[in-house]
Steps between C-alpha positions, in 0.01 A plus 500: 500500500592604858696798354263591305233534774733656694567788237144526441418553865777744519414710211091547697674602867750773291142605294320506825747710726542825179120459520501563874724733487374693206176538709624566841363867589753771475678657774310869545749655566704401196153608345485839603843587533447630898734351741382320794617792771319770240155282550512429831516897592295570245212273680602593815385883415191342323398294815556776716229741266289203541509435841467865585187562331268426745695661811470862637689743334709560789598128475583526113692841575751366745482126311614741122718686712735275650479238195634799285750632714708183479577563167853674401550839495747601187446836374368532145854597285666187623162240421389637245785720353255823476481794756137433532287186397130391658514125491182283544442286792585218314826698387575547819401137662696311241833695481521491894569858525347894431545841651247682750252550194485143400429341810255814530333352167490167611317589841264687312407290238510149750251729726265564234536129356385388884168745455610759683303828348732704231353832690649385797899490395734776367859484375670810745787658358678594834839651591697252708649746740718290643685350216420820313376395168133446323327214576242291491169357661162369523248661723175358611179682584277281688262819392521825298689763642612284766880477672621262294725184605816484281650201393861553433828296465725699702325444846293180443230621765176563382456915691293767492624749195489760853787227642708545216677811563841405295211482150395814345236447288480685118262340326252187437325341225330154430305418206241722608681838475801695663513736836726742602588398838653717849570354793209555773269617227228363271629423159397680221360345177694582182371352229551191320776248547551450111770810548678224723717354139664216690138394661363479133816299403457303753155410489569427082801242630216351695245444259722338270598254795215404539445396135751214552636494891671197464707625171605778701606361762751293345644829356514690797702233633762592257447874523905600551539330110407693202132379371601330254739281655198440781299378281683237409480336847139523469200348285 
């Protein structure tokens, strides 16, 4: 009889411990297929756009600047295997690295995410005199026609585009239009920034992020395999 009890009572607790455990909630992260390091930064960015909304743009500029600039420079041909590529910020924020025009992209876009006014930013071509090569940065006009500030990753200090003597400006564009730009002169409007092609591309890799972030995510984080072998680390 005692045995049989026994077995009874045996056979509920086993029952009772699948049920718990077929109903315990799911780790998220298993879920989603984005690694614990991936979502942390990925927040961190998010709380910073947050946080930033309500301060002065001066605030959000130096805030964007140096939260950018700690990310890893790696020229394009060895991250993303092409001579030139325009990754997203999220691109950029999840694989840990980008060249001058990627963290460019990312300051931009985080700027305009905080409030600050489109009108207000421009992505400078330049020539970096002292490394000798094109490059990359943002420039911010607290009003038109303005001296800019420039934002840049090769000297972290937010200056005066007049205090940046080794930059020679060639042109500008946001999503507004594009300028011819001299140094010591007022740029010239020249049209529309659609002529940019790896703007447009760009801006088309961003609207399909945002049609499923978290999907993408989880790919980006495999972005050195083929897509098809991604994808099967992900949902």
């Amino acid at each position: 009889m005692m045995k049989a009890i026994f077995k009874h009572f045996f056979v509920i607790v086993v029952i009772n411990l699948l049920i718990a455990c077929a109903g315990a909630p799911k780790n998220p992260h298993l879920i989603d297929g984005i690694n614990p390091e991936t979502r942390q930064r990925v927040e961190a960015w998010k709380t910073l756009i947050e946080q930033g909304a309500k301060k002065p743009d001066i605030d959000k500029l130096n805030a964007v600047n140096d939260f950018v600039n700690k990310v890893e420079f790696v020229d394009d041909i060895y991250h993303w295997g092409k001579q030139d590529y325009w990754a997203t910020p999220l691109q950029t924020l999840v694989t840990k690295a980008g060249d001058c025009e990627d963290l460019s992209i990312a300051k931009y876009f985080t700027l305009t995410a905080m409030g600050v006014e489109e009108e207000k930013l421009r992505l400078t071509y330049v020539k970096a005199l002292d490394i000798n090569r094109a490059h990359m940065v943002v420039s911010y006009f607290n009003k038109p026609n303005a001296e800019p500030l420039v934002l840049d990753n090769l000297n972290p200090k937010i200056l005066p585009a007049s205090q940046r003597n080794d930059l020679l400006p060639v042109y500008s564009f946001n999503a507004n239009g594009l300028w011819l730009t001299k140094r010591n002169a007022t740029a010239r409007y020249a049209g529309s920034s659609d002529r940019v092609g790896l703007w447009q591309e760009l801006l088309q890799s961003m609207n399909v992020e945002a049609s499923n972030e978290p999907a993408m995510i989880c790919l980006y984080q495999y972005y050195d395999l083929p897509d098809e072998k991604a994808k099967t680390f992900c949902p």
